[in-house]
N, C-alpha and C positions, 0 to 999 in steps of 0.2 A: 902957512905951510910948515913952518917950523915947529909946531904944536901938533900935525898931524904926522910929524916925525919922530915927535917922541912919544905918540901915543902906540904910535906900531911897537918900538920894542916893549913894553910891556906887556902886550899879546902875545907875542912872538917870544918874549922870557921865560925860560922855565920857571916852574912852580916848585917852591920845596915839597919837604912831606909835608907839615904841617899846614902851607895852604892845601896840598892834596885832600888830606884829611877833612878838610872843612868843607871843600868842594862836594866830594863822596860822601859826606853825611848831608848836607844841605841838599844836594840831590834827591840821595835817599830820600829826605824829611818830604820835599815838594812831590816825589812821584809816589811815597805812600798815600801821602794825601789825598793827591790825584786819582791814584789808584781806589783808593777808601770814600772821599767825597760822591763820586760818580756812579758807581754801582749802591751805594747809599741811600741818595736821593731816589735814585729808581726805585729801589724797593721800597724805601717810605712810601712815596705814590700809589705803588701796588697794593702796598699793604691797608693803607688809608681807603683804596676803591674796594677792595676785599670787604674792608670792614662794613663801607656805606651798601656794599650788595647784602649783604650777612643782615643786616638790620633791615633792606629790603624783604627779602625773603622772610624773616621770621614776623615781620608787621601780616606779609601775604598769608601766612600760616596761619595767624592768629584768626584773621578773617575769615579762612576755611574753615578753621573749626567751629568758630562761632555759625556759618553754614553748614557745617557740618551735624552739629547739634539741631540745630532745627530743623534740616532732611529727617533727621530721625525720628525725632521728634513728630515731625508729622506721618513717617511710617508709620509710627505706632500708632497716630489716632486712626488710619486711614486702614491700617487690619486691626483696629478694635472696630472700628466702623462695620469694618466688613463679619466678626464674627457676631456681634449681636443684630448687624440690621442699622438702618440709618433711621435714627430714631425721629420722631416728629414729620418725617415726609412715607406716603403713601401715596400706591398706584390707584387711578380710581377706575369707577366700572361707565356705564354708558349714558349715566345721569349725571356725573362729576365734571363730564362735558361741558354741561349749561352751570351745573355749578363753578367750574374755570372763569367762565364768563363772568359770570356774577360775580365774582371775587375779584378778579380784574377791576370791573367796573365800578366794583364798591370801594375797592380800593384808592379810584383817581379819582372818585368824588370826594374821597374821605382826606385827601390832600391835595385839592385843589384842582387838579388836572382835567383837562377836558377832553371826552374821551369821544373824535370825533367821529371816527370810521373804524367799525370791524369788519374785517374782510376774512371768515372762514377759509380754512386748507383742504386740504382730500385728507383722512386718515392713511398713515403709513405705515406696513404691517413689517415688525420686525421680528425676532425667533421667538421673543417670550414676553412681551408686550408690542403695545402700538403708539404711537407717537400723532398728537392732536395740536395742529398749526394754528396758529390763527395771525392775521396781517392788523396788526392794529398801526391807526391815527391818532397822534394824541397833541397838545397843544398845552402850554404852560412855563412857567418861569421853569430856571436854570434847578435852582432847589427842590422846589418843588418836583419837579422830574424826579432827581436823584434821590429825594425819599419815597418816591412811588417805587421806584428799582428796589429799594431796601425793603419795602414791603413788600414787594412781591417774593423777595429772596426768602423772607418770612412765611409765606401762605402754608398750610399744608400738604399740598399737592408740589411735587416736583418740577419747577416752571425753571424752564433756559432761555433766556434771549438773545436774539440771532438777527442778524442783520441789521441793526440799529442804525439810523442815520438823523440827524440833530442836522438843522437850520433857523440859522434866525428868521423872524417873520418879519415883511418889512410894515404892517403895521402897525404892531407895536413893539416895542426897543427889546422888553426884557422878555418878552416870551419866546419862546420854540416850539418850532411844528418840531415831531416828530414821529418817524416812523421806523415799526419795529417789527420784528414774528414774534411772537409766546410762543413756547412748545409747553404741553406736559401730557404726561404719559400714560397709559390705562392698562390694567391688565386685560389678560386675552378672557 
């Protein structure tokens, strides 16, 4: 109890100047700090999430361009296409019909496929050609498929494929039924 009686008048003491002084500056010193530390730290963060957006954005940019250049890129082949003509495909006449077929056909024998069922469409009459369907069946390994697609992408004649539907067969492992439309087109 005696120790907590002489710790009060030293609290209770006045302070000369030169403690004042040292108070008042040591003050100072902790609440610039304070002051400076705090709003500091904030902004480095800011500044730091600024920086990782900014480097976001300019990677995003970079990307666009690089799409950017190839949109145009294919503008340009897509009306040079258009001013001379799409070179190597042509519209055929009422005998390129069966010649459709035959190319078809030559084509999945010539890579393997088995070309089980042709199922003709109606002709469809559009403003400045016609559009000639046909339902094909076809049967064969996974590859083999998709180099017949390539070949036909190939053919002379304008061929779309539409409706495509791929199943395994459960006879054997690696083949596929599949069934597909051919379109291509004839002039009037």
């Amino acid at each position: 109890m005696a120790e907590s009686q002489t710790k009060a008048p030293l609290i209770k003491r006045k302070l000369s100047k030169r403690e004042w002084i040292i108070v008042l500056i040591t003050a100072f010193i902790v609440g610039s700090a304070l002051l400076y530390q705090f709003p500091y730290t904030y902004l480095v963060k800011k500044v730091k999430e600024l920086q990782q957006s900014v480097q976001a954005t300019e990677r995003d940019i970079l990307s666009l361009s690089v799409q950017l250049a190839d949109i145009k890129a294919r503008e340009a082949e897509i009306k040079a296409g258009t001013k001379r003509g799409i070179t190597g495909w042509k519209l055929g006449d009422q005998k390129s019909a069966m010649l459709f077929l035959d190319g078809i056909s030559s084509e999945a024998r010539r890579e393997g496929v088995s070309l089980l069922a042709v199922h003709p469409s109606q002709e469809s009459d559009k403003d400045k050609y016609k559009e000639v369907s046909m339902n094909l069946d076809l049967k064969g390994r996974y590859r083999e498929l998709a180099e017949y697609f390539k070949r036909l992408e190939n053919m002379p004649q304008i061929v779309n494929i539409r409706k495509i539907r791929v199943e395994a067969c459960p006879d054997a492992s690696s083949a596929c039924a599949t069934q597909l439309e051919a379109v291509t087109y004839m002039a009037k």
